[in-house]
C-alpha positions as CSV (number, residue, x, y, z in Angstrom):
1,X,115.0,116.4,118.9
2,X,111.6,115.6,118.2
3,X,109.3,114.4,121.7
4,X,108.8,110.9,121.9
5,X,112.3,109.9,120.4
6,X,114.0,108.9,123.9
7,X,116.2,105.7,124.0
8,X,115.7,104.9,120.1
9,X,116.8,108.2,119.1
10,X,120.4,106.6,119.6
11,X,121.8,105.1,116.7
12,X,123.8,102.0,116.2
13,X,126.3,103.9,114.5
14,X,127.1,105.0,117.9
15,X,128.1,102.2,119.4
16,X,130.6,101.2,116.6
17,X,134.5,101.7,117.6
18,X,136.5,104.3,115.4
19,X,139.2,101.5,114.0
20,X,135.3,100.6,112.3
21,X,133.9,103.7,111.1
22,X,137.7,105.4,110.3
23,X,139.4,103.6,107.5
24,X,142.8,104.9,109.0
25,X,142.6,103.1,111.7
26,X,141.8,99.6,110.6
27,X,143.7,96.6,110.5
28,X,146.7,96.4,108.0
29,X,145.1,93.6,106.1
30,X,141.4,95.2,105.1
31,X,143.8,98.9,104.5
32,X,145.4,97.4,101.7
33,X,142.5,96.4,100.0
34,X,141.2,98.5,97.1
35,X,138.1,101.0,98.3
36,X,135.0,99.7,96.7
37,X,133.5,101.7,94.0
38,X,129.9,103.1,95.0
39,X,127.1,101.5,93.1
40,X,126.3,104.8,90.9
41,X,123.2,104.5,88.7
42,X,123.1,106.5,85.6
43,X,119.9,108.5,84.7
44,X,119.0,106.1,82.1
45,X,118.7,103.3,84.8
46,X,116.9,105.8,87.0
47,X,114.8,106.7,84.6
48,X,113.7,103.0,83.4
49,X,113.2,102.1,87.5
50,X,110.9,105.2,87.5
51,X,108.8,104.3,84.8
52,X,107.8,101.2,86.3
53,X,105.6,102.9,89.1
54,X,103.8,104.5,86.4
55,X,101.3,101.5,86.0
56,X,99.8,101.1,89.8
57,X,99.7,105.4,89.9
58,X,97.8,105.1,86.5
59,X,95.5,102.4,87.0
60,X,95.2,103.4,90.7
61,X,94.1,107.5,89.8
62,X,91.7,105.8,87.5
63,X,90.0,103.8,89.9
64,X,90.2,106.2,92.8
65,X,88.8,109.0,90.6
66,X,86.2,107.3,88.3
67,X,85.5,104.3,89.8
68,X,82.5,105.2,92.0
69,X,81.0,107.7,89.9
70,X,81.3,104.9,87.2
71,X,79.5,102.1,89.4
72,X,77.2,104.8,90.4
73,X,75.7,106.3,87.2
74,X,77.2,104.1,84.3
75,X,76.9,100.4,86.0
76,X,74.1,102.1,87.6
77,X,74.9,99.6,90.9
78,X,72.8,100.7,94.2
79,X,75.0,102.9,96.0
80,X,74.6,100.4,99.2
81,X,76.3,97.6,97.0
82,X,78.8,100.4,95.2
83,X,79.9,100.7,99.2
84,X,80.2,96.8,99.2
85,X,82.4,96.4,96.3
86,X,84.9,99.6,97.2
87,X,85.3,98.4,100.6
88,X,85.5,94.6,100.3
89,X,87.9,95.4,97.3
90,X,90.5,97.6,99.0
91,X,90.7,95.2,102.1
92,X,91.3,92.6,100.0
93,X,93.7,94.6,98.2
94,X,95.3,95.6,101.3
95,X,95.2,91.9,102.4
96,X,97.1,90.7,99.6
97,X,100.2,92.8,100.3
98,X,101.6,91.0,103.3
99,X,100.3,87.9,101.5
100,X,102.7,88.4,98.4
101,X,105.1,89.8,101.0
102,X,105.1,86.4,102.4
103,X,105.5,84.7,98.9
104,X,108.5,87.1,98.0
105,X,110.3,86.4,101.0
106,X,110.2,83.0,100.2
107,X,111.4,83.1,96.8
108,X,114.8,82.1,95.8
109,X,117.4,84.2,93.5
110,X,117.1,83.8,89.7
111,X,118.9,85.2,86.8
112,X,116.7,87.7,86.5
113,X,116.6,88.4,90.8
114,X,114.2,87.4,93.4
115,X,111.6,90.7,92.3
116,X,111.9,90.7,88.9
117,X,109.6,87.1,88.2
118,X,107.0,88.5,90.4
119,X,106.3,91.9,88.0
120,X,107.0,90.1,84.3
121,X,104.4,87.3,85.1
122,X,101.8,89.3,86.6
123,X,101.7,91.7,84.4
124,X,100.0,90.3,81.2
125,X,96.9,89.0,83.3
126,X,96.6,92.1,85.2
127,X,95.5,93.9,82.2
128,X,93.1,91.7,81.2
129,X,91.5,91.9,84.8
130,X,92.1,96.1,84.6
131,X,89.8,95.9,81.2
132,X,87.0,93.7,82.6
133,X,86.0,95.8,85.6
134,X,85.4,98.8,83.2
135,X,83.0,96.3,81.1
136,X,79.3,96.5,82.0
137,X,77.9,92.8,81.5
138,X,74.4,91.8,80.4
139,X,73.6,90.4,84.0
140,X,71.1,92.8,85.8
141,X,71.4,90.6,88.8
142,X,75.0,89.7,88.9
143,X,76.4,93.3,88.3
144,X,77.9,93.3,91.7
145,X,79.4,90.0,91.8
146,X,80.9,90.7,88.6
147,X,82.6,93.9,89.6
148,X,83.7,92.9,93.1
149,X,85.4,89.5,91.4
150,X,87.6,91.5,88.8
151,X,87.8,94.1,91.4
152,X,89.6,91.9,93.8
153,X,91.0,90.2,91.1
154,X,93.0,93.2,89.8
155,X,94.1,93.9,92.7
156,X,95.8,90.9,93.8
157,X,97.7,91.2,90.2
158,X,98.5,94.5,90.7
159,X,100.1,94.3,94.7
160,X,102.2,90.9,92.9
161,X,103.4,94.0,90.8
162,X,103.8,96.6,93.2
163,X,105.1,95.1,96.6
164,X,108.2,93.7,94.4
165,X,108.6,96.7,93.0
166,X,108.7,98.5,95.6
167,X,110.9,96.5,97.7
168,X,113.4,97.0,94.6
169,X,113.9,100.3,96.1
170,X,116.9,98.5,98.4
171,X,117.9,96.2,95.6
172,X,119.4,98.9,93.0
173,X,121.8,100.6,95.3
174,X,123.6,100.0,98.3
175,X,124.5,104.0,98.7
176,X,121.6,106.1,100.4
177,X,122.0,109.1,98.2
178,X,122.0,107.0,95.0
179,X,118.3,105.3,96.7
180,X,117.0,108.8,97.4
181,X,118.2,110.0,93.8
182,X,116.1,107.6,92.2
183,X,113.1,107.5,94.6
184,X,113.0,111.0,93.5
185,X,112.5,110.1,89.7
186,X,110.6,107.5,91.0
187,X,107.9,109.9,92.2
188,X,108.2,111.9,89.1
189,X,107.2,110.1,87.5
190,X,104.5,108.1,89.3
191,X,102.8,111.8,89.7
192,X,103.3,111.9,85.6
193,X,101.5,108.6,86.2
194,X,98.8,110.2,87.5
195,X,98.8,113.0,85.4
196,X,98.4,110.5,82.3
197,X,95.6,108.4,84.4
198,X,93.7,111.6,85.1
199,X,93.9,112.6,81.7
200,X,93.2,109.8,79.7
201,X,90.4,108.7,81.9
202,X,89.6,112.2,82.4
203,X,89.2,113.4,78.4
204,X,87.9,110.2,77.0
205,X,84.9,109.5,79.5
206,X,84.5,113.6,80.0
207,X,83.7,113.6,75.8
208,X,81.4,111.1,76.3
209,X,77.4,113.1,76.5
210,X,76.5,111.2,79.8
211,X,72.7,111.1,80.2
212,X,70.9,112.3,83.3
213,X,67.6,113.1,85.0
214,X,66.1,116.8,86.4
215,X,62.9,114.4,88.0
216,X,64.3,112.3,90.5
217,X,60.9,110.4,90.3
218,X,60.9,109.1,86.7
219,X,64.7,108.5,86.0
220,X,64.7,104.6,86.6
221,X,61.6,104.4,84.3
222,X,63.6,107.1,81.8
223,X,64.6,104.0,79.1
224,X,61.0,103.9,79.0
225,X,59.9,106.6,78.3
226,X,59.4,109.0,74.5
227,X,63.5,109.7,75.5
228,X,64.6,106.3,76.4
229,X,65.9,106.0,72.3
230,X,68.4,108.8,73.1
231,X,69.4,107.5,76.4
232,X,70.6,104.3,75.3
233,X,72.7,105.6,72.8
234,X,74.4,108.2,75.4
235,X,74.8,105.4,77.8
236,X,76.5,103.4,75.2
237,X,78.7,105.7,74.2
238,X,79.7,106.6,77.7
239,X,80.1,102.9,78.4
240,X,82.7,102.6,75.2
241,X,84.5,105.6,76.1
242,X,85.1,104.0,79.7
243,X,86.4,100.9,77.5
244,X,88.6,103.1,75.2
245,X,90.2,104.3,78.1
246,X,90.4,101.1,80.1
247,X,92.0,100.0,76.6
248,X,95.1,103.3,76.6
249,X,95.5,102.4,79.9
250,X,96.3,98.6,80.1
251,X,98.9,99.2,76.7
252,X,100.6,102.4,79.4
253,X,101.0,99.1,82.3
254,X,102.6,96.4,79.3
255,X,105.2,99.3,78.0
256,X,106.0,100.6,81.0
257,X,106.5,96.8,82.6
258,X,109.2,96.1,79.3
259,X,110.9,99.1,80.3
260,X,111.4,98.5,84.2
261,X,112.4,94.8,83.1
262,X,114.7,95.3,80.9
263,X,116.4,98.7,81.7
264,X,116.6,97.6,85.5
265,X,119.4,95.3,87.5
266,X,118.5,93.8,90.5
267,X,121.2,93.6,93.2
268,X,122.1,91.9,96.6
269,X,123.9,93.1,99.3
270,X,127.5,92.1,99.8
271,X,126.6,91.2,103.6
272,X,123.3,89.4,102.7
273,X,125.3,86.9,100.1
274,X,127.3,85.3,102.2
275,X,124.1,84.3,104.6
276,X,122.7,80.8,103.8
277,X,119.0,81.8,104.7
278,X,117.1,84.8,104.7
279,X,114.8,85.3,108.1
280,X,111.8,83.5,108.7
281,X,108.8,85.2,107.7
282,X,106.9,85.2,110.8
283,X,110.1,85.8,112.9
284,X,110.8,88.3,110.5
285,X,107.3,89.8,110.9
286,X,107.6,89.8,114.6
287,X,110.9,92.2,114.2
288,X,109.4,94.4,111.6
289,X,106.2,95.3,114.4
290,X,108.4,95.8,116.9
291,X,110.5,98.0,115.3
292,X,109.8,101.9,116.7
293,X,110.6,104.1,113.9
294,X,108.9,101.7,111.4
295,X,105.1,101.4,113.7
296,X,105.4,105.5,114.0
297,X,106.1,106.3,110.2
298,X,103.3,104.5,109.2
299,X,101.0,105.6,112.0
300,X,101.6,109.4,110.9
301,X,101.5,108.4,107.4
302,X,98.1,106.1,107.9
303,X,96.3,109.6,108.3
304,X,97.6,112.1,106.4
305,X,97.7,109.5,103.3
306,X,93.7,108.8,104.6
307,X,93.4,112.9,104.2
308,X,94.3,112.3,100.7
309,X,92.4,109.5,99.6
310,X,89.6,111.1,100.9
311,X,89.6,113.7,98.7
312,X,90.3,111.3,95.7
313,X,87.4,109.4,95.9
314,X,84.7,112.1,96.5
315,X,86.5,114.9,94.1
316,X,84.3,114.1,91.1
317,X,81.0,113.7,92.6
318,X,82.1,116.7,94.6
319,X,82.7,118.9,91.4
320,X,79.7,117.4,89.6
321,X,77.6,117.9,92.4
322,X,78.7,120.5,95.3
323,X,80.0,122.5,93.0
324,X,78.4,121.8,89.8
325,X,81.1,121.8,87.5
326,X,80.0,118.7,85.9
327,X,81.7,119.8,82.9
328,X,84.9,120.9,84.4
329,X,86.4,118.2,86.5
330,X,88.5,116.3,84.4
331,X,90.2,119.8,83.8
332,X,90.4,120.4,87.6
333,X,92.2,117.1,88.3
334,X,94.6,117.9,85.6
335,X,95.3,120.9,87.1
336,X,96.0,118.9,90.7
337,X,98.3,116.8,88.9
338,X,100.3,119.1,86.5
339,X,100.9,121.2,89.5
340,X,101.9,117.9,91.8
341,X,104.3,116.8,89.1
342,X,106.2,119.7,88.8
343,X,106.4,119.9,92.2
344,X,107.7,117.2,93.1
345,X,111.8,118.8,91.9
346,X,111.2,121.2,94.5
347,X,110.2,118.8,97.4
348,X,113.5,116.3,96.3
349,X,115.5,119.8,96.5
350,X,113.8,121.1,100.1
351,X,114.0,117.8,102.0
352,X,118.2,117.4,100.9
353,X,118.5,120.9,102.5
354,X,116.4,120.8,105.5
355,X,115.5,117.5,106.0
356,X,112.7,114.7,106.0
357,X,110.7,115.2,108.5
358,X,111.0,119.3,107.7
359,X,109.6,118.6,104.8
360,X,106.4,116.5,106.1
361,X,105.5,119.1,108.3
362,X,105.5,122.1,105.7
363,X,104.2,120.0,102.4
364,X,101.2,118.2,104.3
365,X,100.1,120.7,106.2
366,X,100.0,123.1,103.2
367,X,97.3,121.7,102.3
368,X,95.0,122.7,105.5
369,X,94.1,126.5,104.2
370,X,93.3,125.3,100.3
371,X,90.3,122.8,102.3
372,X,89.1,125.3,104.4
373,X,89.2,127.7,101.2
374,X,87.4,124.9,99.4
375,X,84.5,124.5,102.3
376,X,83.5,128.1,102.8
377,X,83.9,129.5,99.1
378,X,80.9,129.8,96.4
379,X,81.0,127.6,93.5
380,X,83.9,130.3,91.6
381,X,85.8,128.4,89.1
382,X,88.7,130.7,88.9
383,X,88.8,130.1,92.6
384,X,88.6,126.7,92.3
385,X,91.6,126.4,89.4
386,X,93.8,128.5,91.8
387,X,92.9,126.1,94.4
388,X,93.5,123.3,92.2
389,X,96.7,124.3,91.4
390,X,97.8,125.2,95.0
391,X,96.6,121.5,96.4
392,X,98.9,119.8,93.9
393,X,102.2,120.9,95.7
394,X,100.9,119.0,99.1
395,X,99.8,115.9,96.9
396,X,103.4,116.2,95.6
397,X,104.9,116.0,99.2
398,X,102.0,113.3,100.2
399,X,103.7,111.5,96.9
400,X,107.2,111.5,97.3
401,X,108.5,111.7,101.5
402,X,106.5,108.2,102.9
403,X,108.9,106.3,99.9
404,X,111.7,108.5,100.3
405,X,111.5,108.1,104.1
406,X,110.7,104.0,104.4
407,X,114.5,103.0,103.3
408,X,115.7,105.3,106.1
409,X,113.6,103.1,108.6
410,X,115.2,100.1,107.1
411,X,119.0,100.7,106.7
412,X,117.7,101.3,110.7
413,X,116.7,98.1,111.3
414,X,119.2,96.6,109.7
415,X,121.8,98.3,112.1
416,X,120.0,96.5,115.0
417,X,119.3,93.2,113.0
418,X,122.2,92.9,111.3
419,X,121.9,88.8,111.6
420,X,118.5,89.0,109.2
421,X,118.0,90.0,105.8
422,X,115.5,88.8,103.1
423,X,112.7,91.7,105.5
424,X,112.3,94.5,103.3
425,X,109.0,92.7,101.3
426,X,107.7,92.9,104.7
427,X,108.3,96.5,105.1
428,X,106.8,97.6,102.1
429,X,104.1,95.1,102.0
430,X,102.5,95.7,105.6
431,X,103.5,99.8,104.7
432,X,101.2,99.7,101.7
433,X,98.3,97.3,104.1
434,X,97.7,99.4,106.4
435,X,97.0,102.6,104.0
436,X,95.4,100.3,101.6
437,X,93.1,99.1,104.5
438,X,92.4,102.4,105.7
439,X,91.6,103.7,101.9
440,X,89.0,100.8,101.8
441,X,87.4,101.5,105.0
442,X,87.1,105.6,103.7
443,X,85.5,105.0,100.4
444,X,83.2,102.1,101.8
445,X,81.8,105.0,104.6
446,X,82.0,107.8,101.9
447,X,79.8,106.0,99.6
448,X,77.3,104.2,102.5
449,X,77.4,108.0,103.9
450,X,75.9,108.8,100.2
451,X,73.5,106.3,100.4
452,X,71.9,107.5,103.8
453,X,72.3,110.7,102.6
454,X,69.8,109.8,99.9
455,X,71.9,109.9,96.6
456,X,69.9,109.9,93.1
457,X,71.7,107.8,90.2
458,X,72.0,109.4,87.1
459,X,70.1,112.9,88.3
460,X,71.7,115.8,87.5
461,X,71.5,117.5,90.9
462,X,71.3,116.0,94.2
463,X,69.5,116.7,97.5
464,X,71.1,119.2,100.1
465,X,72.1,116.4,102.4
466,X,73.8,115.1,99.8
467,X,75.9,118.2,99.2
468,X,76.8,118.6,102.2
469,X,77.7,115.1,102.9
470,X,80.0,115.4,100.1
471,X,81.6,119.3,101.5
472,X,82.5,117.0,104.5
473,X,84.1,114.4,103.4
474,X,86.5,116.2,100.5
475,X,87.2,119.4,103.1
476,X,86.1,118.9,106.7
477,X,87.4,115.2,107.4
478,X,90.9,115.6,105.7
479,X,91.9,118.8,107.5
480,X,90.7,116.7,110.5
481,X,93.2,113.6,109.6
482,X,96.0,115.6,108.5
483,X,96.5,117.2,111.5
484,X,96.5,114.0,113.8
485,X,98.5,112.6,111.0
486,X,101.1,115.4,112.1
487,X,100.6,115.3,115.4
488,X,101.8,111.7,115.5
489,X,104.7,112.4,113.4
490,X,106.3,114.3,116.2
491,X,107.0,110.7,117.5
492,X,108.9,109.6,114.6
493,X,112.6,109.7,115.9
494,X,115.2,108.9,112.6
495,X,115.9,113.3,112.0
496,X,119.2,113.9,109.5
497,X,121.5,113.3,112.5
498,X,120.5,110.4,112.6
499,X,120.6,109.0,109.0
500,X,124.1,110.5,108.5
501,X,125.2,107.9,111.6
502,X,123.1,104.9,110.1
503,X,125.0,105.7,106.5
504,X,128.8,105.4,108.1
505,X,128.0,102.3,110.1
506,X,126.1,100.4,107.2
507,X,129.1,101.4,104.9
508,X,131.5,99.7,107.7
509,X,129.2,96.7,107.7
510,X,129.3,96.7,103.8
511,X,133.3,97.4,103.9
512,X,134.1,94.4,106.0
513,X,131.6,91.9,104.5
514,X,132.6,92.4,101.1
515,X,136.6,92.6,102.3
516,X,138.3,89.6,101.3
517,X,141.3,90.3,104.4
518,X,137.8,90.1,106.8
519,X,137.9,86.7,108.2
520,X,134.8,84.7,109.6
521,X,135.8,85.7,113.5
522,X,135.8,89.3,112.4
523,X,132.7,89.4,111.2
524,X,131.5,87.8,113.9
525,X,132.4,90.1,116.1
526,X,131.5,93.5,113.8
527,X,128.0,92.0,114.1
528,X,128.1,91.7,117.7
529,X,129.8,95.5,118.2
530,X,126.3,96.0,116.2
């Protein structure tokens, strides 16, 4: 047992009576009722639940691959008000998911569920705001206002998409495995997501001639000068290309929306039903903070997933610049992501046979030697592909165990709430802030680290401080935050053992509530024995 776990580490399941958790031993009355088929999805359901996290990974690897690089040399924004607009828009983004947390949890059931509304309306005006921020308007002195408006904008679409969606993780199934199955094709297929994001963005903009500068000095006088007639015409076309791909992109978020939609069912549990009214959110809030397992899974997660995004920001400038394959880094993230998604099998197959938190410590930590590799090698780009390739397996376990792990920590709570339901928007909401948050604050330093640092826009090599800057914050400061990230997962106290006891007591609660031979006082009483 893991350090840290003490009193929590015991599980509710443990304080259940066997004429509960034993069917043989029940009351005559709830014995001869039928045993309740398990909620078995097929793949195709599966399969259309997975596809709908395809549209935040794409749209999300865009912007955290591309989107600084574009404000930097295509916008051509300062890099001071570049920081500005990265770091204002992911707090706000972060902001907004215990916002439309809130809204969710105060949403009633419709035909087509309680999450379902929420992802069919905010789809169609996401897309529009997705296309917009890749637009380069004909306002010299509004450019940043403009991009931090459909920057926020987006993002406050895209959370009404994701925090629902998210959430339906609980809403499919009622059986754990069935949850982990599909969480598994979930991440799949969000790392195909990516894969498609990095590609399309990757391809289209990388075709594109992009213009820059050998003399610092002269390139902001450069449309003036005997070239400036070839410069406009390569900035226009890498502008359009950005558009072209903004354009793939936002038809990959409507298809994939129609799919989840209509190829996914959106359930309630038996127990929740027959309450009048779900929790209230503040209350509900209160429980969710206090909840051990919950504050140290996202704790340990808030770093490592930091490590990560890191890395995601910086990587193109990094190749570009550092290591001066300016040419080559829509092949190297493609590399990263291939390797990720097919990956991703193997993790689903190695934390079934020795566990979640097993699993955290061997993926994310695999990462550790590739960085160091990365900071102390030359510029080799064989070296650099094998790296590539090697990094994608830990972004494949950053991927898929913080999702797979987060309905563990609620079927949890549930066994010590089991009065409240209507909290899991909460969960993943506040989950998704506080990485959200902390991804704001890491590109708005990366970027103001640039600017001190003296970046050149649209020069095609940058000063020494500026390479090093940018060694440090795609190797150095990950390595750093993955291993405090791990550290702090020592703490987190839900091991196999554990789940196995949560699963037979929920399925006792479940058993009883949806027994018609359970009467009112029995009930009353299973949730007090809880």
């Amino acid at each position: 047992m893991a350090k840290g776990e003490g009193a929590e580490s015991g599980s509710a399941a443990g304080l259940l009576p066997t004429s509960i958790l034993q069917a043989s031993e029940r009351p005559a009355q709830v014995k001869k009722e039928p045993k309740k088929k398990k909620q078995q999805l097929s793949v195709c359901n599966k399969l259309c639940y997975a596809v709908g996290g395809a549209p935040y990974q794409v749209t999300g690897c865009a912007l955290g691959f591309f989107l600084q690089i574009y404000l930097l040399d295509v916008a051509q924004v300062s890099p001071f008000s570049a920081s500005i607009i990265l770091f204002v828009g992911r707090a706000w983004d972060a902001i907004t998911d215990p916002l439309v947390g809130f809204c969710i949890s105060k949403s009633s059931w419709t035909c087509l569920g309680r999450l379902m509304p929420w992802i069919i309306f905010s789809t169609p005006l996401a897309v529009i705001a997705y296309f917009l921020i890749w637009f380069v308007p004909d306002i010299p002195q509004g450019q940043t206002y403009w991009y931090l408006l459909f920057y926020c904008l987006f993002e406050t679409l895209v959370t009404c998409f994701h925090v629902p969606y998210s959430a339906l993780t609980m809403f499919i199934s009622t059986e754990q495995t069935e949850r982990d199955s599909a969480t598994a094709y979930r991440m799949t297929v969000e790392v195909l997501g990516t894969v498609l994001g990095t590609a399309i963005q990757g391809q289209i903009v990388g075709q594109a001639d992009m213009p820059c500068f050998q003399d610092h000095n002269s390139s902001a006088e450069a449309s003036q000068s005997t070239n400036g007639t070839h410069y406009i015409t390569s900035h226009r076309e890498t502008q359009n290309a950005y558009l072209l791909a903004a354009g793939v992109i936002a038809f990959i978020y409507v298809i994939c929306a129609v799919i989840l939609t209509l190829g996914v069912r959106e359930r309630r549990e038996p127990y929740e039903a027959k309450q009048a009214e779900p929790i209230a959110y503040f209350q509900g809030l209160r429980l969710v903070m206090s909840h051990g397992p919950y504050i140290k899974l996202i704790t340990g997660f808030l770093f490592t997933s930091l490590a990560f995004m890191l890395v995601e920001g910086n990587f193109v400038l990094f190749c570009t610049y550092t290591l001066g394959f300016r040419n080559e880094f829509q092949n190297l993230l493609l590399a990263i992501m291939l390797s990720a998604t097919f990956t991703i099998p193997v993790w689903q197959w190695f934390l079934t046979r020795f566990g979640k938190k097993t699993a955290v410590y061997v993926g994310i930590s695999s990462a550790v030697p590739f960085l160091i590799l990365v900071a102390l090698m030359e510029s080799n780009l064989i070296v650099t592909y094998v790296v590539a390739v090697a990094a994608g397996i830990s972004v494949a376990a950053a991927f898929l165990l913080p999702w797979s792990m987060l309905p563990d920590v609620i079927d949890d709570f549930h066994l010590k709430q089991p009065h409240f339901h209507g909290t899991e928007p909460i969960f993943f909401s506040f989950y998704v802030f506080f990485t959200k948050f902390a991804s704001g604050v890491s590109l708005g330093i990366s970027t103001l680290s640039l600017h001190f640092a003296g970046y050149k826009t649209l020069s095609c090599s940058q000063p020494e401080h500026v390479k090093f800057t940018l060694n440090m914050l795609v190797t150095m400061a990950p390595i750093v935050l993955i291993l405090l990230g791990l550290l702090l997962f020592k703490l987190y106290p839900i091991d196999e053992e554990r789940r196995r006891q949560n699963k037979k007591a929920l399925q006792a609660l479940r058993d009883e509530a949806s027994s018609s031979g359970c009467s009112e006082t029995d009930s009353t009483e299973l949730a007090s024995i809880l």
